[in-house]
N, C-alpha and C positions, 0 to 999 in steps of 0.2 A: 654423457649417458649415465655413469654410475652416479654423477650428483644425482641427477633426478628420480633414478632406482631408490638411492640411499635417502632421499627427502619421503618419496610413497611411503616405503617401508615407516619410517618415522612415523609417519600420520595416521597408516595405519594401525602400528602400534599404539598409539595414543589412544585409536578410536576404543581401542580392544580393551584397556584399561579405562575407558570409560569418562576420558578426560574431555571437557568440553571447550572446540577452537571455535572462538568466535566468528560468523559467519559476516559475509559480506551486508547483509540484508540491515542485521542487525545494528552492524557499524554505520552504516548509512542514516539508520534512523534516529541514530544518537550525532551522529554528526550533524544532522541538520537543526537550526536552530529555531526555526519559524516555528508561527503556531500553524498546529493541522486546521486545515478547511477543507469543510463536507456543505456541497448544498444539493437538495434536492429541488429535483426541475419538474414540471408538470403542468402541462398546455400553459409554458410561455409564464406559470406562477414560480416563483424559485424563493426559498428561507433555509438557513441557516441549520444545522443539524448538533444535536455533539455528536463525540466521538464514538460512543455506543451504540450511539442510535445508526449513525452514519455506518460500521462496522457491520452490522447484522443489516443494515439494506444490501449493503455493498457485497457479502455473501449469497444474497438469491440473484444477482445481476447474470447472468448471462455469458456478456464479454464486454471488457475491460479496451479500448486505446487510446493512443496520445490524444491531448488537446491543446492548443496555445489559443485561443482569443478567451479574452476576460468575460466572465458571467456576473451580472447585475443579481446581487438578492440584497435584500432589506436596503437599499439604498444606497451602495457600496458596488464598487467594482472589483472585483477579487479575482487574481490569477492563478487558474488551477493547472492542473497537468491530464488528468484521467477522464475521462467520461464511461460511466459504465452505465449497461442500460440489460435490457431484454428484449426489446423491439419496441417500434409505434406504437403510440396511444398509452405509454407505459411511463411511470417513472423515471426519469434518469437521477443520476447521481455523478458530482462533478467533483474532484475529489485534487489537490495540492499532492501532494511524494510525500509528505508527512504523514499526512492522516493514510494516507496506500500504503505507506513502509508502517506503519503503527497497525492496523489490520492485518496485514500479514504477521507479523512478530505477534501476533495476539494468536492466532490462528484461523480467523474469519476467511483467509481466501488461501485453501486448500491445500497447507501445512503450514507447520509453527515454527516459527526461528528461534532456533535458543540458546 
């Protein structure tokens, strides 16, 4: 019990001084070594995005969940993780843990990792 008293307080401290611990979000996205893929989807058309462009669709989406089967764009089968959308008849965006952990750490999906 007092290690973990004694560990808060530490961090606390830290915060107070201004000192910056690096966040999970962020080690993540440095950890991973892939390239980010971003495609957008739309009646069954799907291409390829960069990462900015990808980032600022990916912020008006709505909601964000897992995906595992592979999505066909440009000729390629690529495996993503994310599908974000807003509803029917709407754009989706289909998004890898890189280009997701890379948006977030930017601040595109609703705080900034730093």
């Amino acid at each position: 019990m007092n290690v973990a008293l004694s560990l808060t307080a530490i961090i606390l401290f830290l915060h107070l001084l201004g000192v910056e611990v690096p966040t999970v979000g962020k080690a993540q996205y440095w950890l991973d070594t892939g390239e980010p893929i971003c495609i957008a989807n739309f009646e069954e058309q799907s291409s390829l995005l960069d990462i900015s462009s990808c980032c600022y669709g990916l912020q008006m989406q709505l909601r964000c969940e897992d995906w595992e089967e592979p999505i066909l764009a440009e000729g390629k089968k690529l495996r993503v993780n994310k599908r974000c959308y807003t509803g029917e008849g709407a754009v989706e965006y289909f998004v890898n843990m890189k280009a997701y952990n890379y948006c977030k750490k930017e601040g595109y999906l609703g705080y900034k990792v730093i």
